[in-house]
N, C-alpha and C positions, 0 to 999 in steps of 0.2 A: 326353318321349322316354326312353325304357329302352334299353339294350343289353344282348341275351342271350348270356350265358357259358353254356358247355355244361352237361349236367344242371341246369337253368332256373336257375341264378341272373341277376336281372336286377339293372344297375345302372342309377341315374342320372346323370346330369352331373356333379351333385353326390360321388360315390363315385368315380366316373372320377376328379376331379379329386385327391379325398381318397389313391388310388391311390396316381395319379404322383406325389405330393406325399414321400408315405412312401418311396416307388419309391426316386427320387432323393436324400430323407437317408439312406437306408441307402447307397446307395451312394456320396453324399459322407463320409460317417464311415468307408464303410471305405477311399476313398483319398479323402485330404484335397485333394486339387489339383484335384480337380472342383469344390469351389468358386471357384477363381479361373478355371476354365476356363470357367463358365457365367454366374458373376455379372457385377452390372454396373459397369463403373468407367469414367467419364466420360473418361478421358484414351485408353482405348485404342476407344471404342465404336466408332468408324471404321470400324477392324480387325477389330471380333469383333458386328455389327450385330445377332447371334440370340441374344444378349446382355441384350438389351432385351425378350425373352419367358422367354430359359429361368431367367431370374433370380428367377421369382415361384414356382419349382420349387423352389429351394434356401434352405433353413433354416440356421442357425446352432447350434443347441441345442436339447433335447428339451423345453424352455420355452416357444421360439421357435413349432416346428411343433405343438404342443400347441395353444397358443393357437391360430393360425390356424387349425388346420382345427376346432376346437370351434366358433370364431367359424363359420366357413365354414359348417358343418353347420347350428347354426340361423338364421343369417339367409340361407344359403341353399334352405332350405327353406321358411321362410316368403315367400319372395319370391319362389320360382317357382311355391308358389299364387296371388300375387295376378298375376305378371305374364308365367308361362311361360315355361319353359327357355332355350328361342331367348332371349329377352329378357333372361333373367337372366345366361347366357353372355356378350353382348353387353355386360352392363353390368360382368360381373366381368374382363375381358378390356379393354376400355377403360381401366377404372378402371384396372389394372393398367399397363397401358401410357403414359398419363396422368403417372403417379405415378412413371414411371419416366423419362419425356420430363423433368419438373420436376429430378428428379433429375440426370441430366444437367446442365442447366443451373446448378442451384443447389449442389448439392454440393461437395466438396475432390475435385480432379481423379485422385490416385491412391487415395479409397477406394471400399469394392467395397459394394454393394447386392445384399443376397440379401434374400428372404421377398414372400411375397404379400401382405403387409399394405396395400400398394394397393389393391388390388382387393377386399383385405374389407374397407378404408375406403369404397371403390364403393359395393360392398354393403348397408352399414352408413345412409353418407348419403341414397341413394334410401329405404332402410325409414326415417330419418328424418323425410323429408317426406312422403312417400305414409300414412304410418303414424306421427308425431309423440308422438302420445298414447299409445301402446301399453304396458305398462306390462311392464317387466323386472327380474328378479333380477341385480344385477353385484355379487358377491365382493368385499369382505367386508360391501357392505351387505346390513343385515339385511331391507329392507325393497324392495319392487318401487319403480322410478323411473320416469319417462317417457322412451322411447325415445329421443329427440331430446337426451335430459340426459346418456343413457349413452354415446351415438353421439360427441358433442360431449366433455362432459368426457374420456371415454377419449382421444379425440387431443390434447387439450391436457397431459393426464396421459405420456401415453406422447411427446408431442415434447419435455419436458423431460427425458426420459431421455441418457444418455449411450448413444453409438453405436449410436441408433437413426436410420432415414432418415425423419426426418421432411418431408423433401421429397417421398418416395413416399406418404408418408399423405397431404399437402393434397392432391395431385393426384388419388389416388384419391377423396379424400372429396369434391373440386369437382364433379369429376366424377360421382359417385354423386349429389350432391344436384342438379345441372342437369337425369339423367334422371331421377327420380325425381319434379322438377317436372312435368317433358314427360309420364311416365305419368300423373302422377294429373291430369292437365288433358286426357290422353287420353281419361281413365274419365268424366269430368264433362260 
């Protein structure tokens, strides 16, 4: 599916989302309290329930939203050719969601969850299984690895990091790898 912006520019899903994503760090950088207004923090989520969506909108640093949407752009591309928009919306949207339920529960109650790294862990784990073998280039390896190594090592890599949510990565990445079972045993 495309949506046409006037003088034919079309976007996808995919750019839609790339957008918003930009949209909303530009405007959390230029007033700093839209991150606490949007993200997610287990202690108040009761309170602020849109919290639990609009939090996969807002980045921390120009490292942060880099990453995600480079990620987003090619595994989101490659996976709404094998399993179509609807589909791949559906999975980066759960995943997101997912990742962000997890969060809730497992987290320290007054900190806050920004980025969409859920949902590109979604992403990520379905191209894992449907596409395991697939062979990628990840910085600074010099040499292409098998998808399921980079999908995998990356979340093990990135939950040892400090003040990162790694409870939004499992969630997203369970999640991604369950539909990703469910598609390719659809295709078979």
């Amino acid at each position: 599916m495309t949506y046409k912006i006037n003088r034919g520019i079309n976007l996808n899903a995919i750019w839609l989302l790339i957008i918003l994503n930009l949209t909303v760090f530009l405007a959390t950088t230029i007033y700093t309290p839209l991150i606490f207004m949007l993200g997610l923090q287990p202690a108040t989520f009761l309170s602020r329930p849109w919290t639990l969506v609009t939090n996969l909108f807002v980045h921390g640093s120009l490292w942060h939203i880099f990453a995600n949407m480079f990620t987003l752009y090619f595994f989101g591309n490659y996976l709404t050719r094998l399993i179509g928009e609807r589909n791949f919306l559906i999975i980066y949207f759960l995943g997101g969601l997912l990742g962000n339920i997890l969060y809730i529960f497992l987290a320290p109650s007054f900190s806050i969850g920004i980025g969409a790294s859920g949902a590109i862990f979604a992403l990520g784990g379905a191209m894992a299984v449907m596409k395991p073998n697939l062979r990628v280039f990840v910085f600074p390896i010099p040499a292409p690895i098998p998808l399921w190594v980079a999908v995998i090592g990356g979340f093990l890599i990135l939950s040892f990091l400090p003040q990162v949510a790694w409870q939004a990565h499992l969630g997203g990445l369970l999640s991604g790898l369950t539909a990703g079972y469910f598609f390719k045993r659809r295709r078979h």
